[in-house]
C-alpha positions as CSV (number, residue, x, y, z in Angstrom):
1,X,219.3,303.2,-73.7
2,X,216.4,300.5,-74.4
3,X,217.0,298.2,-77.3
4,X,214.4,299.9,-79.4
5,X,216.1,303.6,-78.8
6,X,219.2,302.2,-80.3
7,X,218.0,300.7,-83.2
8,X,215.6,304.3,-83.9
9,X,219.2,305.8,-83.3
10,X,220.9,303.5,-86.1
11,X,218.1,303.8,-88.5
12,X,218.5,307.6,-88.1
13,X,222.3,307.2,-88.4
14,X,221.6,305.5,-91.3
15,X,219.0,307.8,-93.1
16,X,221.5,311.2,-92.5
17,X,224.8,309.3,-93.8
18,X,222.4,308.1,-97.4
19,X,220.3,312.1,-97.5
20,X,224.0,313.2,-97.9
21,X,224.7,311.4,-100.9
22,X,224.3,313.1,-104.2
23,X,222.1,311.8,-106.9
24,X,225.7,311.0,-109.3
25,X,226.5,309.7,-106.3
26,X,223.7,307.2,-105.7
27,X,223.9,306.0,-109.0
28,X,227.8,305.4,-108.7
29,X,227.3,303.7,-106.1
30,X,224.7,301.7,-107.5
31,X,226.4,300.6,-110.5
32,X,229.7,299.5,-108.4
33,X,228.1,297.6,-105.8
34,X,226.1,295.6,-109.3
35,X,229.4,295.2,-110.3
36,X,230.2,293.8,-107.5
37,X,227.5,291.5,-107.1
38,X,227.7,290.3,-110.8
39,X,231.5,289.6,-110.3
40,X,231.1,287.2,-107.6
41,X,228.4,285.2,-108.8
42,X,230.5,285.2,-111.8
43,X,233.4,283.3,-109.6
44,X,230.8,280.6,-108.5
45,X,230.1,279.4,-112.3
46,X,233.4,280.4,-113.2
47,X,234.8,277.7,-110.4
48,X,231.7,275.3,-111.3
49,X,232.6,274.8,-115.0
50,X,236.5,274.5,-114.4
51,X,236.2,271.8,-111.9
52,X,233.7,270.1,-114.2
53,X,236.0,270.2,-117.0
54,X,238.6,269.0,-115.1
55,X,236.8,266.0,-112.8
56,X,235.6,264.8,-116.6
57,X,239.7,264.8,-117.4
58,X,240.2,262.5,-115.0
59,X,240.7,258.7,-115.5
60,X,238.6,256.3,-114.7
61,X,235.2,254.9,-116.8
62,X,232.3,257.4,-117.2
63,X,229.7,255.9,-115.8
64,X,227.0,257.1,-114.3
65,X,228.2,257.3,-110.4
66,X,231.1,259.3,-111.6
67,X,228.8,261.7,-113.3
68,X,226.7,262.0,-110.2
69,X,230.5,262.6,-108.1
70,X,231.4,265.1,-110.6
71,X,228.2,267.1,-110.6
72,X,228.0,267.3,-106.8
73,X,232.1,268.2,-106.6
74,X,231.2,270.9,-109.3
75,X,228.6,272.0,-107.1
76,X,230.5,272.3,-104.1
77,X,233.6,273.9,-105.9
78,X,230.8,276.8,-106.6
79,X,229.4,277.3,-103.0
80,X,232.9,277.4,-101.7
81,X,234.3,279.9,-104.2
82,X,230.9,282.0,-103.9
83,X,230.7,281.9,-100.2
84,X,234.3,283.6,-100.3
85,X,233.3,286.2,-102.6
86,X,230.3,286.7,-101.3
87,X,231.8,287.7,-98.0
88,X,234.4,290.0,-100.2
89,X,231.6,291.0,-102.3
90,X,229.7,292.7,-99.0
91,X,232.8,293.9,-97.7
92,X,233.6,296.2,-100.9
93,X,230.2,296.8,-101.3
94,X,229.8,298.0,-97.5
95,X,232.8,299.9,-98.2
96,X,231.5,301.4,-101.4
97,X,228.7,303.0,-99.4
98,X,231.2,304.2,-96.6
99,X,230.7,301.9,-94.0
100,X,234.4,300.0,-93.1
101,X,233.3,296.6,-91.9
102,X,236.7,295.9,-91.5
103,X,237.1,298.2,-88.5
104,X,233.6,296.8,-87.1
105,X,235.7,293.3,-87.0
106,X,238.4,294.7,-85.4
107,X,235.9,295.1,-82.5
108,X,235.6,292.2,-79.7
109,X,231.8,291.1,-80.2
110,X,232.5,291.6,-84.5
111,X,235.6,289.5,-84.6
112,X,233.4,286.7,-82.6
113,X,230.7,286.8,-84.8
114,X,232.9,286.8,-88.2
115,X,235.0,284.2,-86.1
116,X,231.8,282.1,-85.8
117,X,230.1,282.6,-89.2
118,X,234.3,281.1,-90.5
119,X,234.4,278.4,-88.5
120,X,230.3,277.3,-89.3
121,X,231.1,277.7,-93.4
122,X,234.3,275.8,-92.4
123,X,232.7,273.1,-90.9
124,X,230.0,273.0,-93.5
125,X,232.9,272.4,-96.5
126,X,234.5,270.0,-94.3
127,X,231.3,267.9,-94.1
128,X,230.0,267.9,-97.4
129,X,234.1,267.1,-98.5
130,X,233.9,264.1,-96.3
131,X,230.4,262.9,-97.5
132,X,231.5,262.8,-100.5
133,X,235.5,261.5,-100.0
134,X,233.5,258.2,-97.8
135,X,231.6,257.5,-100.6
136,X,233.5,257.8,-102.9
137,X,236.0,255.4,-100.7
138,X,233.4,253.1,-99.8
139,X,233.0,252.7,-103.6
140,X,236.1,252.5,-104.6
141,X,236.9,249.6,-102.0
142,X,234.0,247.9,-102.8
143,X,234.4,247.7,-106.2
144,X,237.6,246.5,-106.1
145,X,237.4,243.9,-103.7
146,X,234.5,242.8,-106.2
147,X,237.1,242.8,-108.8
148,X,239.1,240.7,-107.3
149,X,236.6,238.1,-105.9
150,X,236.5,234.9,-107.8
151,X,233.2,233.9,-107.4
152,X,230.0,235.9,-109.1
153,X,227.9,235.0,-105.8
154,X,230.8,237.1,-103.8
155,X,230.9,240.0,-106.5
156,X,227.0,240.4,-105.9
157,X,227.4,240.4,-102.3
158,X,230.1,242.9,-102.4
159,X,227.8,245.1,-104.7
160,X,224.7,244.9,-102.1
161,X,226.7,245.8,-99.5
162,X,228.0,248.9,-100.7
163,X,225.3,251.6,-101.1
164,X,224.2,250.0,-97.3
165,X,228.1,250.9,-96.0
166,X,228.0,254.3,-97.7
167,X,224.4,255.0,-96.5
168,X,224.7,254.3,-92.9
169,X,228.8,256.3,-92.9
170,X,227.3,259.0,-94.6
171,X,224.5,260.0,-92.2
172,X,226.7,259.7,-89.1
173,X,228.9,262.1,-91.1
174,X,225.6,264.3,-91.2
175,X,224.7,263.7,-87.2
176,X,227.8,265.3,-86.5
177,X,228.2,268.1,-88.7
178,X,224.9,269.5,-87.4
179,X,225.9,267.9,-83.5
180,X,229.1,270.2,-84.5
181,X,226.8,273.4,-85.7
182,X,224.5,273.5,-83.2
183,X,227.5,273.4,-80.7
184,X,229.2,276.5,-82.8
185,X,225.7,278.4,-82.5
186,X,225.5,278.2,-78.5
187,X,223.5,275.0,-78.4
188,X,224.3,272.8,-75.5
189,X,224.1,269.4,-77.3
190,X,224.9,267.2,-73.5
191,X,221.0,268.1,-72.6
192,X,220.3,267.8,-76.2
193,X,221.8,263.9,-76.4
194,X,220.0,262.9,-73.4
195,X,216.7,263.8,-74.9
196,X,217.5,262.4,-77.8
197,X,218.5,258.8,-76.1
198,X,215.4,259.4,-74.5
199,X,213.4,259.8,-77.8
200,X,215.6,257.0,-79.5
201,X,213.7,254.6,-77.0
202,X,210.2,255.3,-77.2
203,X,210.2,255.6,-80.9
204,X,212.1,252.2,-80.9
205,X,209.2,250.8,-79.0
206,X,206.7,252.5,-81.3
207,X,208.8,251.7,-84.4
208,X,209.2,248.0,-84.1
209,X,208.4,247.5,-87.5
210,X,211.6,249.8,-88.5
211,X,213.7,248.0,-86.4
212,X,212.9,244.6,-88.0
213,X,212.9,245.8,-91.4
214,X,216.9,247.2,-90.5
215,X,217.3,243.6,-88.7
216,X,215.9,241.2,-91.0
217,X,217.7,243.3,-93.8
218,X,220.7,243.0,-92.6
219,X,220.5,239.0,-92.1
220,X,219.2,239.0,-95.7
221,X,222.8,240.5,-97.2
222,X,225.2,239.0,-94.4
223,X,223.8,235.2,-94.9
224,X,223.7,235.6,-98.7
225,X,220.1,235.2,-99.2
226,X,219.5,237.4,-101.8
227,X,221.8,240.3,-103.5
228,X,221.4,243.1,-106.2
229,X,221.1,241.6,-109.6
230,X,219.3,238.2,-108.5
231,X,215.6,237.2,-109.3
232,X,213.3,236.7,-106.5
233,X,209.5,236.2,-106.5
234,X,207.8,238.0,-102.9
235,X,204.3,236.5,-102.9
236,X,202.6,236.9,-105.9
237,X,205.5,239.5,-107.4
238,X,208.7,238.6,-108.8
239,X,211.6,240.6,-111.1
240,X,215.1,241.8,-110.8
241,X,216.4,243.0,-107.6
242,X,217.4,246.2,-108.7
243,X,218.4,248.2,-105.2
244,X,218.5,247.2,-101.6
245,X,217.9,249.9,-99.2
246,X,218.0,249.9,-94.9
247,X,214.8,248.9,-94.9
248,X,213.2,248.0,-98.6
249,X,213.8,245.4,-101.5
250,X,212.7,247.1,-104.8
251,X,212.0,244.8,-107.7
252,X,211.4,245.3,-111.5
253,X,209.4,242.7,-113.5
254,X,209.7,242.2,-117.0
255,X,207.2,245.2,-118.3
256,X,209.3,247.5,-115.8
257,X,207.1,248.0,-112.9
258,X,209.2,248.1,-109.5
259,X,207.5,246.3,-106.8
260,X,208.7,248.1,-103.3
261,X,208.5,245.6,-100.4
262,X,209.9,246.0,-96.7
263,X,212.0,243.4,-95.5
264,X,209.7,242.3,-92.7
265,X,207.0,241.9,-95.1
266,X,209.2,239.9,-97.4
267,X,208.9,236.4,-94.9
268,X,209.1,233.7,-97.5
269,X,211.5,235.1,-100.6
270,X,212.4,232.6,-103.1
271,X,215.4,233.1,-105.1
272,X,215.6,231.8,-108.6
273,X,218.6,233.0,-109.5
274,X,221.0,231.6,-106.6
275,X,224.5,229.8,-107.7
276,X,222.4,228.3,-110.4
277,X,219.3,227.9,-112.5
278,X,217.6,224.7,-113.7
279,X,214.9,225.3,-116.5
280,X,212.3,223.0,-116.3
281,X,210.5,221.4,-119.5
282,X,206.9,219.6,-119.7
283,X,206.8,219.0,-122.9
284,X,203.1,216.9,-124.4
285,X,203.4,214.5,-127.0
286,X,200.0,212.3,-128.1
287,X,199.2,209.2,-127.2
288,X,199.8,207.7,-130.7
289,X,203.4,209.2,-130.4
290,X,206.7,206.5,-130.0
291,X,207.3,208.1,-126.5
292,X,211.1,206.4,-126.6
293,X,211.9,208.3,-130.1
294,X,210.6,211.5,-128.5
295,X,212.7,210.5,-125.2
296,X,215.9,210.0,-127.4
297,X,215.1,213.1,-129.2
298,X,214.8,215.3,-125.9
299,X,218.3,214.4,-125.3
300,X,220.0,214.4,-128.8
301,X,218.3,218.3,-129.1
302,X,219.6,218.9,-125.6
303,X,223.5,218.1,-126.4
304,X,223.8,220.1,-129.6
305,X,222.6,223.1,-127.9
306,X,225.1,222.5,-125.1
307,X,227.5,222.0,-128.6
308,X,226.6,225.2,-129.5
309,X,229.4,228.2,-128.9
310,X,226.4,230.7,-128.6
311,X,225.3,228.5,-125.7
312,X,227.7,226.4,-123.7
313,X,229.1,229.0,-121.8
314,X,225.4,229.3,-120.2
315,X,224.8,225.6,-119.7
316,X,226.3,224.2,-117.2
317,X,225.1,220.4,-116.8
318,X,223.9,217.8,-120.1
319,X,220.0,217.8,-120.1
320,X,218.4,215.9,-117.4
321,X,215.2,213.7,-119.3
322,X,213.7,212.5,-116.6
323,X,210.8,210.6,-118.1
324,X,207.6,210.1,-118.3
325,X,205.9,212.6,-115.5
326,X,201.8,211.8,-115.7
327,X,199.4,210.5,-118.3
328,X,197.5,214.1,-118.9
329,X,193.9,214.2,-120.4
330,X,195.1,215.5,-124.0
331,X,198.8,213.6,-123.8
332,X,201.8,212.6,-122.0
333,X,204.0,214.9,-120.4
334,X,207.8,214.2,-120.5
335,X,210.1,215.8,-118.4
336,X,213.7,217.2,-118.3
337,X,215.5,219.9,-117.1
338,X,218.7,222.1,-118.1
339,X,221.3,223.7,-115.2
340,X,222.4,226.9,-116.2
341,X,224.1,229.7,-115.0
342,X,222.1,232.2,-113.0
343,X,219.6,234.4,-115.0
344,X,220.4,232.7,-118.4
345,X,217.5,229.3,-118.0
346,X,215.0,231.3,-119.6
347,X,217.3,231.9,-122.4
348,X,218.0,228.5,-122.9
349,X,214.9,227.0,-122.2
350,X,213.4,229.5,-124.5
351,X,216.1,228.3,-127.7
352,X,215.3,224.9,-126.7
353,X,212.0,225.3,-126.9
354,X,212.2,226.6,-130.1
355,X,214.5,223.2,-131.0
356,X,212.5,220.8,-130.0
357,X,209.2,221.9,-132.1
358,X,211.2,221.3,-135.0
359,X,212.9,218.2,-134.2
360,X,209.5,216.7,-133.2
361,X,208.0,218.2,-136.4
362,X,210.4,216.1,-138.4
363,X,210.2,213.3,-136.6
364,X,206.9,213.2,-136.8
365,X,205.9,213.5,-132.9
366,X,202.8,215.0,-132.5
367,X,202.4,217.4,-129.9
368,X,198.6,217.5,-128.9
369,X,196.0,220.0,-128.7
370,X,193.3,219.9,-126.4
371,X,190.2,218.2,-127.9
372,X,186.9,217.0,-127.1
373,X,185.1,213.8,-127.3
374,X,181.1,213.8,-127.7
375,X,179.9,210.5,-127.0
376,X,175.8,209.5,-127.6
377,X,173.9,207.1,-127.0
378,X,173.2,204.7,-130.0
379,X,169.7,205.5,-130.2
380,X,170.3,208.8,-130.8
381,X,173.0,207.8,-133.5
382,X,170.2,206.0,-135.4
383,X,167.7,208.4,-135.1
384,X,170.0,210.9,-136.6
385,X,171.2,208.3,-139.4
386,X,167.8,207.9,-140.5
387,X,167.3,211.8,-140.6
388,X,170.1,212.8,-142.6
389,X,169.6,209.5,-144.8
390,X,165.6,210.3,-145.3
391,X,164.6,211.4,-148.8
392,X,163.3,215.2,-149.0
C-alpha cells in the first residue's frame, strides 16, 4: 500500500468513527475536551503566579535584575507546567473522542517518538534552567567579590566584567542545547561541526572588524582602561559609560543621548574619570585688580570648601594656585586646580565657582568683560569737537 492509499484509508477511518457519533454526543464531547483545554492552560498561569509570589518572598534587594530573574523563572515555571498538561490535556482529550493514545505508545515506533518529543522538552527545561542558574551565578560571584574589593577602581572592573562572563557562558549554553537537539532529531552534528569550522574561518577573514572589536574589547576591561560607570570622551562625544558589550561601548551624555561606538573605532579614548579627577580653574581678573589679593583669595576660598563636611569627602588634595597662566586681551588668567574623587570635580568646581564670585565681589576684584577700544586719529577728534561744540 502507497503512502497516499494509507492516509485516504485513515481519513476514511476517521470520517466513519465521527458519522457515528450522535449530535448529544458531538456536543459532549465538545464541551469536555474545552474543559480540558481550559483546565490546562489554567495550570500554566496557575504555576506562573505562585512562583511569582514566591521568587518575590525571597530575600535579597528588589532591584531590577532580580525582577528580570523572577519574571523569566515565572515564565519558565508556566511552559513546564503547561507542556505537562498539555501532553495530558491531548491524551484525555484523544481519549474523550475514543481514540487510546496510550495503546498507540505502547507500540515500538509510538514509544520512540513520545520517547523523543520527552527527552527534546527535557533538554529544553534543562537549558533554559542552566541559562538562567549561570547567570544568576555569574552575578552573584561577581557581585560579591565586588563587595569585598577594597578599591572603587576594582569594584568597577568587577562590574564590567560581569555581563561579558555571563554573555559569552550563556551562549555556549545555547550552542549546545541546540548541538544536543539537532542530535535528538537525527541530525548528524560531526559533518555539521566540520562545516561549521569551515564557515568559522572564512567569516573570520571576512569579519576582521568583529574580531578586533572582541580583541580590542577585551584588552580595554583586562588592562583597566576604562570600566562601567567611568566618563570617557570618543572623539568629539563624551558621557557616562553606561554598558559594555563584546563588541560596543555605549555612552550617555548629559541631555541623555547614548552614543554607540565599536571598540575598534574607539582608537584614542580619554578617560576623565580614572583613580581621580582634577578640576581645572582659569579664572580672569582686570588689569587694575591686586593680582596677589586675588592669588591669596583663590586659596583661602579653596580651604574652606575642603573645611566643608558637604565637601571634604570629595576633595581629595588642598587647591593647587598655580599662578599667573597668560596676559589675555580682556585680563589675566589665574590658574589652580582641585583633585577630587572620580566623577565629583564638576561638583566642586561648580560650588567653587560659585565661591569665588562672591569672594572676589567683596573684595573688590573685578572680573572683566570683554570690551572694545576705538582709537581715531586726532584730526578727526577735532573735527568732531568743533561739530558737537558749533552753535545751531
Amino acid at each position: 500500500m502507497t503512502a497516499s492509499e494509507r492516509i485516504l484509508a485513515a481519513l476514511k477511518g476517521l470520517l466513519t468513527h465521527f458519522s457515528a457519533l450522535s449530535l448529544t454526543g458531538w456536543l459532549i464531547n465538545l464541551a469536555l475536551t474545552a474543559t480540558v483545554i481550559a483546565l490546562a492552560w489554567a495550570a500554566g498561569r496557575v504555576a506562573r503566579r505562585l512562583t511569582l509570589i514566591g521568587a518575590h518572598r525571597l530575600p535579597g534587594p528588589a532591584d531590577a535584575e532580580k525582577t528580570v530573574r523572577t519574571h523569566r523563572l515565572a515564565r519558565l515555571a508556566g511552559f513546564t507546567v503547561r507542556s505537562v498538561s498539555s501532553l495530558l490535556a491531548v491524551l484525555v482529550a484523544a481519549d474523550i473522542w475514543g481514540f487510546n493514545l496510550l495503546a498507540w505508545t505502547a507500540t515500538p515506533v509510538g514509544a520512540q517518538i513520545l520517547a523523543g518529543l520527552l527527552r527534546l522538552v527535557l533538554l529544553l527545561i534543562v537549558a533554559v534552567a542552566a541559562f538562567e542558574l549561570v547567570g544568576l551565578a555569574i552575578g552573584r560571584a561577581m557581585g560579591g567579590f565586588a563587595e569585598r574589593a577594597d578599591e572603587p577602581r576594582r569594584r568597577a572592573q568587577l562590574a564590567t566584567l560581569a555581563p561579558l562572563l555571563r554573555g559569552i557562558t550563556q551562549t555556549a549554553i545555547v550552542v549546545v542545547a541546540v548541538l544536543m537537539a539537532l542530535s535528538e532529531l537525527g541530525v548528524k552534528i560531526g559533518p555539521l561541526l566540520a562545516g561549521a569550522g569551515v564557515v568559522g574561518v572564512a567569516l573570520g577573514f571576512g569579519a576582521q572588524t568583529l574580531v578586533k572589536d572582541f580583541l580590542t574589547g577585551i584588552f580595554l576591561i583586562v588592562e583597566d582602561i576604562v570600566s562601567v560607570g567611568d566618563i570617557v570622551r570618543i572623539g568629539d562625544s563624551g558621557g557616562l559609560v553606561e554598558q559594555m558589550t563584546l563588541r560596543t561601548i555605549r555612552l550617555r551624555d548629559f541631555d541623555g543621548t547614548v552614543h554607540v561606538f565599536p571598540y575598534s573605532e574607539a582608537q584614542v579614548l580619554h578617560n576623565l574619570t580614572k583613580s581621580f579627577s582634577y578640576y581645572v580653574f582659569d579664572l580672569q581678573v582686570s588689569y587694575s585688580s591686586d593680582l596677589d589679593a586675588a592669588l591669596a583669595i583663590m586659596k583661602r576660598v579653596g580651604a574652606r570648601l575642603k573645611s566643608d563636611p558637604n565637601f571634604a569627602d570629595k576633595i581629595l588634595e588642598p587647591i593647587e594656585v598655580v599662578g599667573v597662566d597668560n596676559l589675555a586681551d580682556s585680563g589675566v588668567v589665574l590658574k589652580a586646580r582641585i583633585k577630587t574623587i572620580p566623577i565629583q570635580q564638576w561638583t566642586v568646581g561648580r560650588e567653587y565657582n560659585r565661591r569665588i564670585k562672591l569672594a572676589f565681589d567683596e573684595a573688590g576684584v573685578e572680573i572683566p568683560f570683554p570690551h572694545l577700544k576705538v582709537v581715531m586719529p586726532e584730526q578727526q577728534i577735532a573735527e568732531l569737537t568743533a561739530t558737537r561744540g558749533a552753535p545751531n
